[in-house]
BAKELO-407138 format. One line per field, with one value per atom (N, C-alpha, C, CB): atom name; residue in three letters; x, y, z. Coordinates in steps of 0.2 Angstrom, whole numbers, plus 5000, padded with zeros to 4 digits. Glycine has a CB too. Layout:
N
atom	(CA,...)
type	(ALA,...)
px	(X,...)
py	(Y,...)
pz	(Z,...)
END
This chain:
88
atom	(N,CA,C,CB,N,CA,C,CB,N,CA,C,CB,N,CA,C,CB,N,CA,C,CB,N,CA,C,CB,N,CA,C,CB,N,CA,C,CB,N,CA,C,CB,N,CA,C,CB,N,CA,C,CB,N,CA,C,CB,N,CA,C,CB,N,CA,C,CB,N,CA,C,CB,N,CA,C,CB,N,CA,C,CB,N,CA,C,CB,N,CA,C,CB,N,CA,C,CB,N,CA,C,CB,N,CA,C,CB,N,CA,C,CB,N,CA,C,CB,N,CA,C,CB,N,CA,C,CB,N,CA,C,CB,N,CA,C,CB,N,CA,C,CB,N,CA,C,CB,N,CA,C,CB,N,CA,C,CB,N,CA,C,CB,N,CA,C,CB,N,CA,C,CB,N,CA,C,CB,N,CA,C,CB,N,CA,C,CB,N,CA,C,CB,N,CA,C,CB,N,CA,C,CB,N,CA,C,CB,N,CA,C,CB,N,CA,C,CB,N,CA,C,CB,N,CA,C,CB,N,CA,C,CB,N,CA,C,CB,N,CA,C,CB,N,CA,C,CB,N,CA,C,CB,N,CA,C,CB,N,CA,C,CB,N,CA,C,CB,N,CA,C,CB,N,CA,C,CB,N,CA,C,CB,N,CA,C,CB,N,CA,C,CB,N,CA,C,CB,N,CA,C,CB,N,CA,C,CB,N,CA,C,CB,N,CA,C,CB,N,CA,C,CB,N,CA,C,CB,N,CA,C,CB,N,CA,C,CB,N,CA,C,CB,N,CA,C,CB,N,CA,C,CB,N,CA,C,CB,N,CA,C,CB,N,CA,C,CB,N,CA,C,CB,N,CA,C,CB,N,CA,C,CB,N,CA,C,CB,N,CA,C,CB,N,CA,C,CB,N,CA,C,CB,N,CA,C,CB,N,CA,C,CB,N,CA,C,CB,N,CA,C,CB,N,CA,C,CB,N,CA,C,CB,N,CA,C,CB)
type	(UNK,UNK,UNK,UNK,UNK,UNK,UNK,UNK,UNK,UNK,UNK,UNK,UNK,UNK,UNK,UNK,UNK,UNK,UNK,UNK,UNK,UNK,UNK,UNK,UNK,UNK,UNK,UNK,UNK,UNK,UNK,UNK,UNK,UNK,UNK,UNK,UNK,UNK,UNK,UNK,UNK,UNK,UNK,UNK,UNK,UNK,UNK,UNK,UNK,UNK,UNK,UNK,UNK,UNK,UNK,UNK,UNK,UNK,UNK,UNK,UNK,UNK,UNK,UNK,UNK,UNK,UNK,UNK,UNK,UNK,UNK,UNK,UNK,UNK,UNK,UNK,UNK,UNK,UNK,UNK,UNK,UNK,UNK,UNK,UNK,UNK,UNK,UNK,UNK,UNK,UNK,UNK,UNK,UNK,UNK,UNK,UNK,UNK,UNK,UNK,UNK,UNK,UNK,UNK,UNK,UNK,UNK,UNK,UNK,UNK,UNK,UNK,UNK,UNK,UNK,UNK,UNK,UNK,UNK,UNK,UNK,UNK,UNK,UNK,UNK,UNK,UNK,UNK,UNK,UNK,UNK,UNK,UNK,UNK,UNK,UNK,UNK,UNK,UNK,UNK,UNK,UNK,UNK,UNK,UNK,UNK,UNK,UNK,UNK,UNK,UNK,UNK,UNK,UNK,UNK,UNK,UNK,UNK,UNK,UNK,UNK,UNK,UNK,UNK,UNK,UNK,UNK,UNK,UNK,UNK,UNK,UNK,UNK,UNK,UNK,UNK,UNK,UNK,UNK,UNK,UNK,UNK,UNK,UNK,UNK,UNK,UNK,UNK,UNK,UNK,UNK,UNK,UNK,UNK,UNK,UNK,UNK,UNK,UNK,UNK,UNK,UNK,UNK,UNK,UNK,UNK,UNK,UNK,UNK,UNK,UNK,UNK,UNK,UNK,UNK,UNK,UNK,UNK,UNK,UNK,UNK,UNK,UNK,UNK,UNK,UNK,UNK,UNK,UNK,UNK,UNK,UNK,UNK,UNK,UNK,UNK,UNK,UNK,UNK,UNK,UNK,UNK,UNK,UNK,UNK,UNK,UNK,UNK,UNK,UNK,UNK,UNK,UNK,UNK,UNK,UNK,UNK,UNK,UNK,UNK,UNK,UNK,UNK,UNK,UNK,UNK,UNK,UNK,UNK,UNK,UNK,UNK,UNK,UNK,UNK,UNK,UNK,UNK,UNK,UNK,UNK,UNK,UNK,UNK,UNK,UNK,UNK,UNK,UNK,UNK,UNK,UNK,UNK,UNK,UNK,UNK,UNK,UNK,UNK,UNK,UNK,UNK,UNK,UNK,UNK,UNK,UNK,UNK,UNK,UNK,UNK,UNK,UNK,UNK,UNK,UNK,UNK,UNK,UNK,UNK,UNK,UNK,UNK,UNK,UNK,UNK,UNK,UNK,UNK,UNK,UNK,UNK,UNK,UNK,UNK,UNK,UNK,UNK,UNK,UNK,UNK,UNK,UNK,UNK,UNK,UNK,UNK,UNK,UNK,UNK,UNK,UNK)
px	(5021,5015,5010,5013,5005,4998,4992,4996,4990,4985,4977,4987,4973,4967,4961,4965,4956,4951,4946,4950,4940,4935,4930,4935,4923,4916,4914,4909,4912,4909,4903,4906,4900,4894,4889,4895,4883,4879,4876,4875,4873,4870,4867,4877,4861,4859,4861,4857,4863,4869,4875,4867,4877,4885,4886,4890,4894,4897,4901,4900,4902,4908,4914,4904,4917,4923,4923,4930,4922,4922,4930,4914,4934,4941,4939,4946,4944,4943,4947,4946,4945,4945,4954,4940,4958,4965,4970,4966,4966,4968,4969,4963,4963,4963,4968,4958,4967,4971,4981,4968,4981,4988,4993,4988,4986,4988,4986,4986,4983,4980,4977,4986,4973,4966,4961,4962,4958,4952,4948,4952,4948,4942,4944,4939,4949,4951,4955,4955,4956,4959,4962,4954,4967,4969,4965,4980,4965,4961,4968,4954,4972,4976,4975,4985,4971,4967,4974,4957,4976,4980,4977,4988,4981,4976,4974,4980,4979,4973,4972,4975,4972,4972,4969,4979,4968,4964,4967,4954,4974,4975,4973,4979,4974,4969,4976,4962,4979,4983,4980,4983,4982,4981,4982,4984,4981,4983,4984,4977,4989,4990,4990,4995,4989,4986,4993,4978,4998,5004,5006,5009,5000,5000,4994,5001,4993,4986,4989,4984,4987,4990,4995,4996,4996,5002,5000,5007,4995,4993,4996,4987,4994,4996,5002,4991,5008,5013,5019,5011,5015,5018,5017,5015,5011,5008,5012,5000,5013,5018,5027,5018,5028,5035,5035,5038,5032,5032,5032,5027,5027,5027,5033,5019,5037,5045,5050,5046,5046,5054,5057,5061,5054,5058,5056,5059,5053,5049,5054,5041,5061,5065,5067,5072,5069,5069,5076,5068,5076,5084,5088,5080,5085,5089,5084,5092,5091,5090,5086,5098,5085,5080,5084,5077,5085,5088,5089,5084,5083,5081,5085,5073,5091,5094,5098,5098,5099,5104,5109,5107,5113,5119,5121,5124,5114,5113,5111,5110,5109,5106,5112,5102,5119,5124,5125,5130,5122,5124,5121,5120,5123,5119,5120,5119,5113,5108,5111,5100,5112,5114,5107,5123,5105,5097,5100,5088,5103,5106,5101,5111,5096,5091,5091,5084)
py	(4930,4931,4930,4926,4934,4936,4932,4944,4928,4925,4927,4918,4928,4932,4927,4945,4925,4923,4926,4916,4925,4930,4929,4933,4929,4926,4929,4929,4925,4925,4929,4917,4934,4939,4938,4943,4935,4934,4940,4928,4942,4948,4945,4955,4942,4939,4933,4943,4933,4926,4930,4921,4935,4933,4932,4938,4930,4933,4937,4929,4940,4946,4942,4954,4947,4945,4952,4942,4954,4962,4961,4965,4967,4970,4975,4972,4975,4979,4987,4976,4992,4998,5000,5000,4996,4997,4996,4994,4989,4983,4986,4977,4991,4994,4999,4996,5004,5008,5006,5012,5002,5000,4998,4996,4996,4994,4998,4988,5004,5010,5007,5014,5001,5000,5006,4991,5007,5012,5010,5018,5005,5002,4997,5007,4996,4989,4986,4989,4979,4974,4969,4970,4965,4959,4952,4957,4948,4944,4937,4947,4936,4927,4921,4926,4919,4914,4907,4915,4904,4899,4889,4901,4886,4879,4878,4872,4880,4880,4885,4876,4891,4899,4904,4901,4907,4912,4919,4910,4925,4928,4935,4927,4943,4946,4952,4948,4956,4959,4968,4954,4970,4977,4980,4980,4984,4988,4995,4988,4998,5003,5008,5004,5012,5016,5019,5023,5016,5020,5027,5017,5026,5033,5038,5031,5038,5041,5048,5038,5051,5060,5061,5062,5056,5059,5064,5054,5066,5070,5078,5067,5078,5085,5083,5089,5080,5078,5081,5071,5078,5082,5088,5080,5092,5099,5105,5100,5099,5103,5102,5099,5098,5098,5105,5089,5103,5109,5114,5110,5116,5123,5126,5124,5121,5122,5122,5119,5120,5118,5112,5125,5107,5102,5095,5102,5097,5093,5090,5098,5093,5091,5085,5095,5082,5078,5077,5079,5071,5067,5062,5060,5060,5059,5060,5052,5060,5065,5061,5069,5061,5058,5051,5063,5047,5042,5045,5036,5049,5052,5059,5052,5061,5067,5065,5069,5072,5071,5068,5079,5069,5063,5055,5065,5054,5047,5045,5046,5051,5048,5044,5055,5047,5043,5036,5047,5037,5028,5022,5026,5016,5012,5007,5011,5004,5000,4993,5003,4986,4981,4976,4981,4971,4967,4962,4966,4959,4952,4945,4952,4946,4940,4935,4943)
pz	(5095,5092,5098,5086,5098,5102,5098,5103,5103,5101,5105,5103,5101,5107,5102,5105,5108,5106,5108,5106,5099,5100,5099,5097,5100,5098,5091,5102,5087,5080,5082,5077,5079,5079,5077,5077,5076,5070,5070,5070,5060,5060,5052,5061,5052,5048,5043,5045,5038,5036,5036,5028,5040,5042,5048,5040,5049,5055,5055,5058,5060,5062,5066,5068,5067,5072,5072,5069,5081,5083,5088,5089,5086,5087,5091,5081,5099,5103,5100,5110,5101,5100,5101,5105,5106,5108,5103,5113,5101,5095,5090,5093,5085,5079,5080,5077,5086,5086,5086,5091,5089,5089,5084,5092,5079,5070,5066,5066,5069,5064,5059,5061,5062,5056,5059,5055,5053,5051,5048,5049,5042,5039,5034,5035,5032,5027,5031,5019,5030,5033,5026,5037,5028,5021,5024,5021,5024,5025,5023,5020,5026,5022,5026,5023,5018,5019,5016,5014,5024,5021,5024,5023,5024,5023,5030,5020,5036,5043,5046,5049,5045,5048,5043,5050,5047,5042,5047,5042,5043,5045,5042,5047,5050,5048,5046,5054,5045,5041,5040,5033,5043,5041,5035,5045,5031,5025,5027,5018,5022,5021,5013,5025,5012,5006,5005,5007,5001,5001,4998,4998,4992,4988,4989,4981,4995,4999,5000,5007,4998,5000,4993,5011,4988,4985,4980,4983,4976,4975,4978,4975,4983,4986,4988,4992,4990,4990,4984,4991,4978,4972,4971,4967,4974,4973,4976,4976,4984,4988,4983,4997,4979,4978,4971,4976,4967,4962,4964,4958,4971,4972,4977,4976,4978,4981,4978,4985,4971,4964,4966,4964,4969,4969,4965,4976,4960,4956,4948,4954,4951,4943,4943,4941,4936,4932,4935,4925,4939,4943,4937,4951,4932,4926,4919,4927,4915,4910,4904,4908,4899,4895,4890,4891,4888,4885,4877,4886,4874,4868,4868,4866,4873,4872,4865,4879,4864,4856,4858,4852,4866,4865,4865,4870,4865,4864,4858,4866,4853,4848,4844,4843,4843,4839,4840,4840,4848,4850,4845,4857,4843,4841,4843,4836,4844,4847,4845,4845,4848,4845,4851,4846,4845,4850,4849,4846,4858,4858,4858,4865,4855,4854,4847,4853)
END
């Protein structure tokens, strides 16, 4: 683990903490951070948006036909005979 110390910023009643430009880029922050606040540290955590772009992710799979149904529905007719037993 890397330990870097930094100056507190003041900017009316806050403080900042300013991150050198190399730093973000090396953790591909761009504008949110996590923030773990534990009982003697306070760490800074990058995020990522998992489902960011998946919108057109989907758009692109339909339009390639790859958007089918990988299992089949429970309410198909060959399940319907089955019966259901509630072990509670």
């Amino acid at each position: 683990m890397i330990s870097i110390k930094v100056k507190l910023v003041n900017i009316g009643n806050l403080k900042r903490i300013c991150l050198s430009k190399s730093s973000l880029k090396k953790y591909s922050i761009t504008d949110k951070v996590e923030l773990v606040l534990e009982h003697d540290y306070i760490a800074i955590k990058y995020t990522t948006e998992p489902r960011k772009n998946c919108e057109e992710a989907f758009l692109e799979m339909r339009k390639d036909g790859d958007d089918n149904m990988l299992i089949g529905s429970i309410l198909e007719a060959e399940n319907m005979d089955k019966k259901w037993v509630h072990l509670m």
